[in-house]
C-alpha positions, 0 to 999 in steps of 0.5 A: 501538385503531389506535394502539396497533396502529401504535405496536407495528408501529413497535416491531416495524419498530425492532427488525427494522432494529436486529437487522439492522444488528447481525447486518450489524456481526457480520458485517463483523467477519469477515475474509473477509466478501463484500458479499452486499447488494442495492443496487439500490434505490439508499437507500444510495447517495444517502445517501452522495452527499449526505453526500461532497457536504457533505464536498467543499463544506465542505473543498474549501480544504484537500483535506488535511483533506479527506482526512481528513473523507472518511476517516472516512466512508468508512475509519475505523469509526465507530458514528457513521455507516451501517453499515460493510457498505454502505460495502464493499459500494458500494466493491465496485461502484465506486459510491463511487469514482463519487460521489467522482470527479464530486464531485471534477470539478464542485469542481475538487478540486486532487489534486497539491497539496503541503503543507510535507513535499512529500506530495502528497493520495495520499502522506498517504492511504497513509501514514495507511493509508486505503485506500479513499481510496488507491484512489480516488486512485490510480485517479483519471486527475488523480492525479500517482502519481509526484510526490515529497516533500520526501525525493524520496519517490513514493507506491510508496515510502512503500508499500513501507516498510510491511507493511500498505501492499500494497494500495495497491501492488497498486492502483499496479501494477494500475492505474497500470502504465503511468505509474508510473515503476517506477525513480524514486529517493529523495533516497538513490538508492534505488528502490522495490524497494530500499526494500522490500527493505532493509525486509524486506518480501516482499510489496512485493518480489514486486509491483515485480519483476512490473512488466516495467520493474523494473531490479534492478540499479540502485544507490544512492549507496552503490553498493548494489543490493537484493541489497547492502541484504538481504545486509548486513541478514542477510535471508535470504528476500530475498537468496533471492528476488533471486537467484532472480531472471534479471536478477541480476547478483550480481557487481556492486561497490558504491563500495568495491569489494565484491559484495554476496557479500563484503559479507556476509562483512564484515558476518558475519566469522567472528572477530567472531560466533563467540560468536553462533550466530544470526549463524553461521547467517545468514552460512552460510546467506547465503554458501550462497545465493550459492554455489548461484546461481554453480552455477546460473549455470555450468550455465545 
């Protein structure tokens, strides 16, 4: 009779962890979830202190593919690991980042090291887009955020190319505002504000220009500004965010000799798209933005 008692209050203790851990999977589906658990008794934590451990001792000889190990524990999903809330939930409380960054320390875990290409630690985990491993390497005192690539490439560039990368922009800016070097260029004399701009990327824009050092006026090797880059792409919104911007100088030439005004007449001459009513629009509505900041410009 014991038994049979302590072998349905096993049944009944197995169902209760499965039902929970799957209502806690349903629930780190949903997009805007918060970490409502309770980790004071520490279970889970000292779980992930000794499996990180494991993962920095095993791959300590080549962080790069150790980046990817502590990725799939700690960014990419995977039924084959504790459940994904925990894992939010410890990240949320910066009990990960503690773990990793003593693991890091006592192992004397190299974060510049650079492969082949030139990408450092940090510039792989943001181009494969693992953000909790971006964070805590940004975040990390040892991380050079402004080491370059082979192209001449820093980590806020690489973000910048991508839409999906803004955290990792908001994590550099918050965290690194004083040591990033806001106005480094590529191997194309571009900056990061360039790059997001001439990639159409709104976000990134919005994030750089907050930075108080941020120079907009800089150019390339072309001669071409941000404002040069949108303008000869047609983006619209760009051009309108730069020129709402009081350091523009939209009079500037490029190594031709051109404003980025004449450039979008080049780019848009009404000869060429007059069968293109979606390239009319881009030119009139371009050559208006600009008509609009020489306006204001006048009465400022």
């Amino acid at each position: 009779m014991k038994n049979k008692i302590t072998t349905f209050s096993l049944i009944i203790i197995y169902s209760f962890i499965y039902l929970n851990n799957k209502t806690l999977w349903s629930m780190q589906k949903q997009k805007d979830y918060e970490c409502t658990l309770d980790l004071s008794n520490t279970i889970m934590l000292n779980y992930f202190d000794k499996l990180i451990k494991i993962k920095i001792k095993e791959s300590r000889s080549n962080i790069f593919y150790l980046i990817h190990s502590l990725a799939e524990i700690l960014d990419i999903d995977s039924s084959a690991h504790l459940n994904q809330q925990y894992k939010s939930c410890s990240f949320k409380f910066g009990d990960i980042n503690k773990i990793l960054s003593k693991y890091f320390k006592y192992y004397k875990i190299d974060v510049n090291t650079q492969n082949k290409t030139g990408d450092s630690p940090l510039i792989q985990a943001i181009n494969l887009n693992y953000k909790n491993i971006s964070k805590f390497l940004i975040k990390y005192p040892k991380t050079n955020i402004n080491l370059k690539n082979n192209d001449k490439q820093n980590a806020l560039m690489i973000a910048a190319e991508q839409p999906n990368r803004i955290k990792a922009i908001k994590y550099i800016i918050k965290y690194r505002n004083n040591n990033i070097d806001i106005n480094d260029k590529n191997k194309y004399k571009r900056t990061a504000l360039m790059i997001a701009a001439s990639n159409n990327n709104a976000e990134a824009l919005t994030l750089i220009l907050s930075h108080p050092y941020t120079n907009i006026n800089l150019k390339d090797q072309d001669g071409f500004t941000a404002l040069f880059l949108a303008s000869h792409l047609g983006l619209y919104n760009i051009v309108e965010m730069l020129l709402e911007q009081k350091e523009i100088d939209a009079d500037l030439t490029d190594n031709q000799g051109d404003t980025a005004e004449t450039i979008v007449i080049k780019s848009y001459n009404i000869s060429c798209i007059v069968k293109n009513k979606t390239l009319i629009n881009i030119y009139n509505n371009l050559i208006n933005l600009f008509q609009e900041h020489k306006i204001r410009k006048c009465l400022t």
